[in-house]
N, C-alpha and C positions, 0 to 999 in steps of 0.2 A: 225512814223516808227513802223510799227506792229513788234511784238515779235514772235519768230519760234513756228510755230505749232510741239508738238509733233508728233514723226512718226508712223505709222498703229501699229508696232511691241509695240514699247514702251508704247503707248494706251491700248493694248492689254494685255499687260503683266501688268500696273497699276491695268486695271480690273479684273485681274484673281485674282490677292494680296488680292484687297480690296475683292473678294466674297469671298477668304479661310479666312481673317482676321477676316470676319464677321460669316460664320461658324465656326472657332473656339471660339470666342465670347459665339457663341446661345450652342453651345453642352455644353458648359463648365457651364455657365451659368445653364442652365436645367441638369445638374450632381448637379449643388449645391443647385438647387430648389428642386429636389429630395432627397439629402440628408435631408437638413433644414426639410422639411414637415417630413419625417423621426424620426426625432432627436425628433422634437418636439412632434408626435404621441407617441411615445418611452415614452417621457419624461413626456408628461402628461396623459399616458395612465392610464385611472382606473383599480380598479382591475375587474376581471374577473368573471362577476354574475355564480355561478353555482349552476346548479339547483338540489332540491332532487334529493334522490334515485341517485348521480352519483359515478358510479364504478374507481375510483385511479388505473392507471394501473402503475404497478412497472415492468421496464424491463430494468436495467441497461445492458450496454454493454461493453465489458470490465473489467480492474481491479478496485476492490472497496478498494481505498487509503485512508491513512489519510491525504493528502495532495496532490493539484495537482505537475506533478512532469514537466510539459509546464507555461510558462509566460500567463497571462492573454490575451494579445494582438494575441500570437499565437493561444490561445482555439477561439478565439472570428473568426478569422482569419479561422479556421477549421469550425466554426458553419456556417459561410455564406458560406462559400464552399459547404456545406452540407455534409463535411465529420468529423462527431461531434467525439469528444473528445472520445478515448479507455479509460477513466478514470471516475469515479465515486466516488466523496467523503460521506467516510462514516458517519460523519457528517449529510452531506444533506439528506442521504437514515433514517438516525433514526428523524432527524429533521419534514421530511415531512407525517411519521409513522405515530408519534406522535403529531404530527397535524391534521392528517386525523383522529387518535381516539378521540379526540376533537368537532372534526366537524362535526353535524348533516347532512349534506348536504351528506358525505359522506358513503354508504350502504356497500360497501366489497373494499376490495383490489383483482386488477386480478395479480397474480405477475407468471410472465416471465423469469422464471432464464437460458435458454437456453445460453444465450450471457454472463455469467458471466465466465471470464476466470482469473487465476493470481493470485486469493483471497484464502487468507488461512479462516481454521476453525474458528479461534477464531474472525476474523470478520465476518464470514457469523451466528458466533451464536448470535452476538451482535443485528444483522441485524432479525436474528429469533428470539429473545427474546422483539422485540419490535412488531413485529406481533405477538406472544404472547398476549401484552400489549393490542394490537388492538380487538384480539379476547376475551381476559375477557371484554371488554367491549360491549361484546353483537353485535359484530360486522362477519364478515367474510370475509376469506383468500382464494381466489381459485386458484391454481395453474396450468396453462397452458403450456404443455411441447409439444414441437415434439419433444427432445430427452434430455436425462439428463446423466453424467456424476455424479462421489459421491458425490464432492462439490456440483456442484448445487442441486442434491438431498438433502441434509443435510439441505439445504433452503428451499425446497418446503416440505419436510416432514413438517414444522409447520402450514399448509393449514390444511384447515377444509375439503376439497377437494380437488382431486390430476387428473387434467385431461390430458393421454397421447395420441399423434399423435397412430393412426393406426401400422405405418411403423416406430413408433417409438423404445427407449429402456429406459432402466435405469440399467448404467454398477455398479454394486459396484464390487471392485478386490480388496481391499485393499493396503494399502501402502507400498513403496519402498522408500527408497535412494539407487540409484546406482549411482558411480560414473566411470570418468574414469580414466584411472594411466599411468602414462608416464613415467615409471621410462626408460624402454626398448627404447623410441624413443630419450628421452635424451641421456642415453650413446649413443646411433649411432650416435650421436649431437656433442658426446665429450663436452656436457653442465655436470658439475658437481652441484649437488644441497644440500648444508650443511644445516640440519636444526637443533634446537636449540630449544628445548619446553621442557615443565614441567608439566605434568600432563598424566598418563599412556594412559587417552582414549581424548587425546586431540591429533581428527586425521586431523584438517582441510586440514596442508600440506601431509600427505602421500604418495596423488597422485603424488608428483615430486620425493619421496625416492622410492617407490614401483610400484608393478606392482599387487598387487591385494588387499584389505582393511586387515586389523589385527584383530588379533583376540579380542583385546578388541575394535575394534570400533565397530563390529559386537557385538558385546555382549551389548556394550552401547546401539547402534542403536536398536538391539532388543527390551531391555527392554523398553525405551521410544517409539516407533514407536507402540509396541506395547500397550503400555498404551494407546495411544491414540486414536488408534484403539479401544478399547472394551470400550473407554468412545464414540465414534462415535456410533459403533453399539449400547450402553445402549441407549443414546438417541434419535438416529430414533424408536428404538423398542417401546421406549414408548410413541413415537411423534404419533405411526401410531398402536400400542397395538397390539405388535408382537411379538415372541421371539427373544430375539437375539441370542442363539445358533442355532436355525432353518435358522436366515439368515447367517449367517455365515456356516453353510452349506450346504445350497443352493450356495455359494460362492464356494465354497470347490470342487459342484461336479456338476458347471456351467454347463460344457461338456454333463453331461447326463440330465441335466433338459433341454435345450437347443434342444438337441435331443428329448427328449420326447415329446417337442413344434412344432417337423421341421420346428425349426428355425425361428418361430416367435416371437420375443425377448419381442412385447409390449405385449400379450397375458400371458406370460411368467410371466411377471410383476403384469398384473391383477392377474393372480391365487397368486403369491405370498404376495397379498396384499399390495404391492408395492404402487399402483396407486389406484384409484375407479371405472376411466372409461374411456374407449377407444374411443376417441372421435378427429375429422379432425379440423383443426381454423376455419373453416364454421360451425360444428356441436358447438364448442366449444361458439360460438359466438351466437346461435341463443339460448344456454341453458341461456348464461349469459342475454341475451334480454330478456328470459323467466323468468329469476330471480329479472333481475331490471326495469329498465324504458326503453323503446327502442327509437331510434333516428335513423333518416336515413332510408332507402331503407330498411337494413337489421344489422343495428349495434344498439350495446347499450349506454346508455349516460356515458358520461367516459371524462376522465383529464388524461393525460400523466404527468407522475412527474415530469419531472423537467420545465412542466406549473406550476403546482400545487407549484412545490417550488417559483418560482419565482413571486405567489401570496403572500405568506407569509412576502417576502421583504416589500411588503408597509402598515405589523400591527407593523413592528417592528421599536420603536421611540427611542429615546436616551434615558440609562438608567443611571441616577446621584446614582443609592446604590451599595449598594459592590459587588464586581462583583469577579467570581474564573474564575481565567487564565486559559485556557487550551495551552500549549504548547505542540505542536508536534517534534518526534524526529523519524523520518522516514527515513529507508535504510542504507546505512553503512557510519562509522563514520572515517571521513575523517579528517584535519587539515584545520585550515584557514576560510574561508568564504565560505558559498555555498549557493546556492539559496531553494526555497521551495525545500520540496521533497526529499532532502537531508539532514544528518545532517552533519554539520561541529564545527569543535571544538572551533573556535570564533563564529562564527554567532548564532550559539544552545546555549553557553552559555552567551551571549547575550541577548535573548531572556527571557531568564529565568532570567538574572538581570533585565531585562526593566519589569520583571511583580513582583519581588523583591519590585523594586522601587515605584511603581506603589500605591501609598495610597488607590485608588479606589481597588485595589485587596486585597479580603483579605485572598484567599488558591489560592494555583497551584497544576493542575492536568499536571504531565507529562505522553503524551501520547508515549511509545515506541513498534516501532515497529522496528527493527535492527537485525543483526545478531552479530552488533559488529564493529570493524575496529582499527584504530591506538588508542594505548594506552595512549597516552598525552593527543590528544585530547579528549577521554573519562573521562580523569581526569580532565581536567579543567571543561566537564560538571558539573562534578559531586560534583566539589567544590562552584561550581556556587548553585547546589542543597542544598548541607550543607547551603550554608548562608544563603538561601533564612528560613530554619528552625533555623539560630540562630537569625533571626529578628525576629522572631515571628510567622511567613507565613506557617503554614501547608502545606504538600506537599504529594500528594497523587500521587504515579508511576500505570499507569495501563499499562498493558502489552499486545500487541496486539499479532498478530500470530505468531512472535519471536521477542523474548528480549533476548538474550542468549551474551554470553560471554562479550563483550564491551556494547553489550544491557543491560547486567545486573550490568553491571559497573557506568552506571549514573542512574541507578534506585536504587541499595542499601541504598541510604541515605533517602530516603522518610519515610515521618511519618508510611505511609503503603503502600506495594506493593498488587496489584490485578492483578487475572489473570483468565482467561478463562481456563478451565480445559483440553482444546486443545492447550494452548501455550506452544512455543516451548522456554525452557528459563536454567539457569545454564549455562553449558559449561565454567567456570569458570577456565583457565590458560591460558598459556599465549605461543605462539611459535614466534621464528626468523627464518625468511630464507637469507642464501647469495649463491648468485649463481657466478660460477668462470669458466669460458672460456677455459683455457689454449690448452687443447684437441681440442676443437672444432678450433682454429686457428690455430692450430696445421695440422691439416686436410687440409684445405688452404694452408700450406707451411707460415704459418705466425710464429714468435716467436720472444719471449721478453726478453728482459735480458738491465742489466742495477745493478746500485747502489743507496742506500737509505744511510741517515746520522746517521738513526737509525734504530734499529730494525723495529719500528711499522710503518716507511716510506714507502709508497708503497702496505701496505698491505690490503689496501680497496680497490685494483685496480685490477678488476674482472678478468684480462689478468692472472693473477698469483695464482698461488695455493693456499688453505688457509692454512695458517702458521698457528702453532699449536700453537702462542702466542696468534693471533686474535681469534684463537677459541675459549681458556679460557676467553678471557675477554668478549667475548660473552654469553658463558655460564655463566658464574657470573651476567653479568646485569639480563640475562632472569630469574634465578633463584632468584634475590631480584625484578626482577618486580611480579614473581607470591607470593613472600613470599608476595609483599606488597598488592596484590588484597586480598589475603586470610583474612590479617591482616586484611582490611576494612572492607570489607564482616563480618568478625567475629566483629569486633566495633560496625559496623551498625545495625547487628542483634544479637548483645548482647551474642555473643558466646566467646567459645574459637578457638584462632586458629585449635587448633587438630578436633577440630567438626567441623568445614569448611571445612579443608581438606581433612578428611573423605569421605564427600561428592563433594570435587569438582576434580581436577586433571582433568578438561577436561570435565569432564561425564555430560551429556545434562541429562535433565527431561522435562515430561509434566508440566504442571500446576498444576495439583493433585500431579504428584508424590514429585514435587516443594514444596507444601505445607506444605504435610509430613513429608517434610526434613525441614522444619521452613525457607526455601528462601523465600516463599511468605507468606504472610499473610490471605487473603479472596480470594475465589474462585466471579470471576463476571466481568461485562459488564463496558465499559467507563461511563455508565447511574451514574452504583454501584457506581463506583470508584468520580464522581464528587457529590453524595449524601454525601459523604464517607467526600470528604473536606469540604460540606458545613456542618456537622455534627461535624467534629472538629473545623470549625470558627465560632460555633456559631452563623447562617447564619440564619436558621429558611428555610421560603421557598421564601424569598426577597432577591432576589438575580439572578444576572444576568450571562448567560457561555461565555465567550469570549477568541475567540483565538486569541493567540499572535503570529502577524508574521510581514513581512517585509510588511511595509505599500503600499499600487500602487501607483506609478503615477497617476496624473493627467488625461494624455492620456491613459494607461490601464483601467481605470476608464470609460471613454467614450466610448473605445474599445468594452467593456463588454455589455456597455448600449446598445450599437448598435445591436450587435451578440443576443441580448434577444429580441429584435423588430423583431416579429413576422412580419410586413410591411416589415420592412429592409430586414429582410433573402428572402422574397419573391420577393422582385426587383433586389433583388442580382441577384440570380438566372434565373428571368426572363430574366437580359439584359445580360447573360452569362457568370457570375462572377463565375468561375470553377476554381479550382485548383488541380494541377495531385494530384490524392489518395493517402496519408499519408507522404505528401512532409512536414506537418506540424505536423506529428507524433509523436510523442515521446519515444523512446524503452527504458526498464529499465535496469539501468547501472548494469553490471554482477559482483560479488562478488569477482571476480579477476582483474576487471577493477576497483574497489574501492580499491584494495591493491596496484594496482601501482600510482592511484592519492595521494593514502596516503604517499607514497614514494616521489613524487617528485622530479626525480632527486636524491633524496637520496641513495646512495648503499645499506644501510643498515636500519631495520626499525625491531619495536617490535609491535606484534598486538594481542587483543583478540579479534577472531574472531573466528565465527561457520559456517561451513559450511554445517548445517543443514533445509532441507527444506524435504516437503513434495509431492510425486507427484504419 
């Protein structure tokens, strides 16, 4: 008895299974032969022969941070996209410097500062002080512009040469802080806003009580903004052997030099000795082939940095001697845990216990860059910073483009504070804000009423007005929280309170004018400041920089490795591995988005924070 033959249909439909089951088999299959040959090219790739005479092009794009402020998996994630990271760690920009001044192989630096956006002064000097380093050693800087803004000028001024686009410019207008002031769109809000601060030029909140700045923030703001300014103008003038009263006005009377030009802004610039030479990225490129070794059709031999950095990774071996910590304290100072990029007030302090503990370390360089944030957790940093000096651990605070108010709150314990003579730091008191509805629900046709078992029942309940029991007891905290910042401050720099306060009640300084007043100790770079710890540990010049952060994953690890294979990114790409433009971007969190993380849910909250920036 024969068995039933299957039917046409079901025949049919068996063979179509088995040919998709076997295609997807082969594609899958060949995705993992591709990766594998990948990984492993990746992973045992050599370093990279480069030959004399090759030109290090320096062209960061984006903000140059002390820390990335994206997961590793998401940069890695962006790099195969080929939409790479708006971030550059400063770190790697002085790392790869001072490598290349090292390196024979290496004839000039071309650096590129067009794309550099978000960076304050005190890092783009850090960044020119190691081109500095490059050019004492007999080496050269040339600077390639189609068009420059003051920051990125301030970087290219340290070139031995300054070459600009035709149709280019180079704006200098000097600095502003404006803000904007809401006090008018609140009342129409019927939002009531009580603030609570201790210090006459301490304006962060204003914008919610006012509708235009006061008169001591404008007096503050002057004097620092301006301080900063005529250490900006001192050192282009003598980066480029100019006057600085001449440029400043030229500044003064844009309008008619401009005119005198009609309106050719790069011409402009050459007369004013701005630049050396008017020159297109074709013209630019065939001087630079005529300077070094040429390669290609029409190009010269050259390393893009963060090639160049990523050769560096395979001289560097495990280092068994003493090693100075560097821990980063970057953006505003939050509560709780936070990831890089951020400081938070466990996680930050933290960190600086684990390098504490750490036998192999024998100094800590905290590097801040902050404007400030919640008061607690600035003090737990900052407790974390004492101990680290009652065990013995020198600790050296370097200050990036702002350390001011809570920035300068876990910095005052350090053995020594350093700073760039462009940071932005002080701002020393302390302000509360409570905000109270009743008006604006009011408006609605909304209202509240009700009973409490005691007076203070009820009265952190933003629906209701602030009782003038809550307000004194407000007042009272925020005034023993600034007696107690002042208190420190003066402990840690060996003052009297009254000479602290003197100089702080709010009032921001540059880093010079900081100095002056004994808040900081040494004018100088992250370089200085980690010389500075190995100097106090008795280090010599054995010794290793290591920063302390949240260790990767395993898989972020791989991730990385992937995203740096020059193969990998090119199959990405090839087989149409695209992702929409900056779906994996990162935007940095705004100064009043860190005061309500700092809150939490909480009504009520005390902060030193500055709302000091330069633009």
């Amino acid at each position: 008895m024969s068995s039933k033959q299957p039917g046409l249909v079901s025949r049919l439909l068996h063979g179509f299974w088995n040919a998709l089951n076997f295609t997807r088999r082969l594609v899958f299959n060949l995705i993992f032969l591709i990766l594998l040959v990948a990984f492993i090219g990746a992973f045992f790739a050599s370093r990279p022969t480069l030959a004399p005479r090759t030109a290090l092009v320096l062209d960061p794009k984006g903000a140059i941070v002390e820390q990335y402020s994206s997961d590793p998996v998401q940069r890695a994630l962006s790099h195969l996209a080929g939409d790479g990271s708006r971030e550059v760690q400063l770190r790697d920009m002085l790392s790869v410097i001072d490598a290349a001044t090292k390196d024979a192989r290496i004839e000039r630096i071309v650096l590129i500062p067009d794309e550099i956006d978000g960076t304050g002064l005190a890092t783009l000097r850090d960044i020119g002080m190691a081109l500095d380093r490059f050019r004492a050693a007999g080496k050269e800087v040339i600077a390639v512009s189609g068009d420059m803004g003051q920051n990125q000028y301030f970087l290219a001024a340290h070139a031995n040469e300054i070459l600009l686009d035709p149709d280019g410019s180079v704006l200098l207008e000097g600095f502003a802080n404006y803000r904007s002031y809401f006090k008018d769109a609140l009342d129409k809000l019927g939002v009531d806003v009580h603030l609570i601060k201790v210090g006459a030029f301490k304006s962060a909140a204003e914008p919610y009580i006012l509708n235009q700045a006061s008169a001591a923030a404008k007096e503050a703001d002057s004097y620092w903004m301006g301080g900063i300014w005529q250490e900006y103008l001192s050192e282009i003038a003598a980066l480029r052997k100019l006057d600085a009263a001449k440029i400043s006005d030229d500044i003064a009377h844009y309008d008619e030099r401009v005119a005198a030009h009609q309106g050719d802004l790069a011409q402009l610039a050459l007369d004013q000795k701005l630049v050396d030479k008017l020159a297109t990225r074709a013209e630019a490129r065939a001087m630079l082939r005529a300077k070094g070794a040429a390669e290609g059709n029409d190009g010269f031999r050259q390393i893009d940095f963060t090639r160049y950095l990523a050769t560096l990774g395979a001289d560097r071996l495990p280092h068994l001697g003493a090693e100075i910590a560097v821990v980063v304290a970057q953006g505003e100072i939050v509560p709780g845990e936070q990831p890089p990029g951020r400081i938070g007030g466990q996680s930050t302090a933290q960190l600086v216990r684990a390098a504490r503990e750490d036998n192999r370390v024998k100094a800590i360089v905290l590097r801040v860059n902050s404007p400030g944030g919640e008061t607690h957790a600035s003090e737990l940093i900052r407790r974390e910073v004492a101990q680290a000096r009652e065990a013995g651990k020198p600790v050296i605070a370097s200050m990036g483009d702002v350390a001011a108010s809570g920035g300068y709150w876990i910095s005052m314990n350090a053995d020594e504070i350093w700073a760039q003579p462009t940071t932005i730091t002080g701002s020393i008191g302390i302000f509360g804000l409570f905000v109270t509805v009743p008006d604006t629900l009011a408006k609605l046709g909304i209202h509240t009423d009700g009973i409490g078992t005691t007076p203070l029942a009820g009265t952190l309940d933003i629906r209701r007005p602030l009782s003038p029991q809550l307000e004194a007891i407000l007042n009272s905290v925020i005034k023993r929280g600034y007696s107690e910042f002042v208190g420190k401050v003066a402990n840690a720099r060996k003052r009297t309170p009254e000479q602290i306060n003197a100089i702080a009640q709010g009032r921001v300084w540059s880093g010079s004018q900081a100095q002056e007043r004994g808040l900081v100790d040494k004018l100088g770079g992250l370089d200085d400041a980690i010389a500075a710890a190995a100097a106090r540990a008795k280090l010599g010049k054995d010794y290793q920089v290591r920063y302390v952060e949240r260790e990767m994953s395993a898989w972020e690890r791989v991730a990385l490795s992937f995203s740096n294979s020059e193969t990998l990114v090119r199959i990405a790409r090839y087989a149409g591995f695209a992702l929409p433009p900056g779906m994996f971007s990162h935007a940095d969190v705004s100064q009043v988005a860190g005061v309500v993380e700092a809150l939490r849910g909480k009504r009520y909250g005390a902060f030193a924070q500055c709302f000091c920036e330069l633009r």
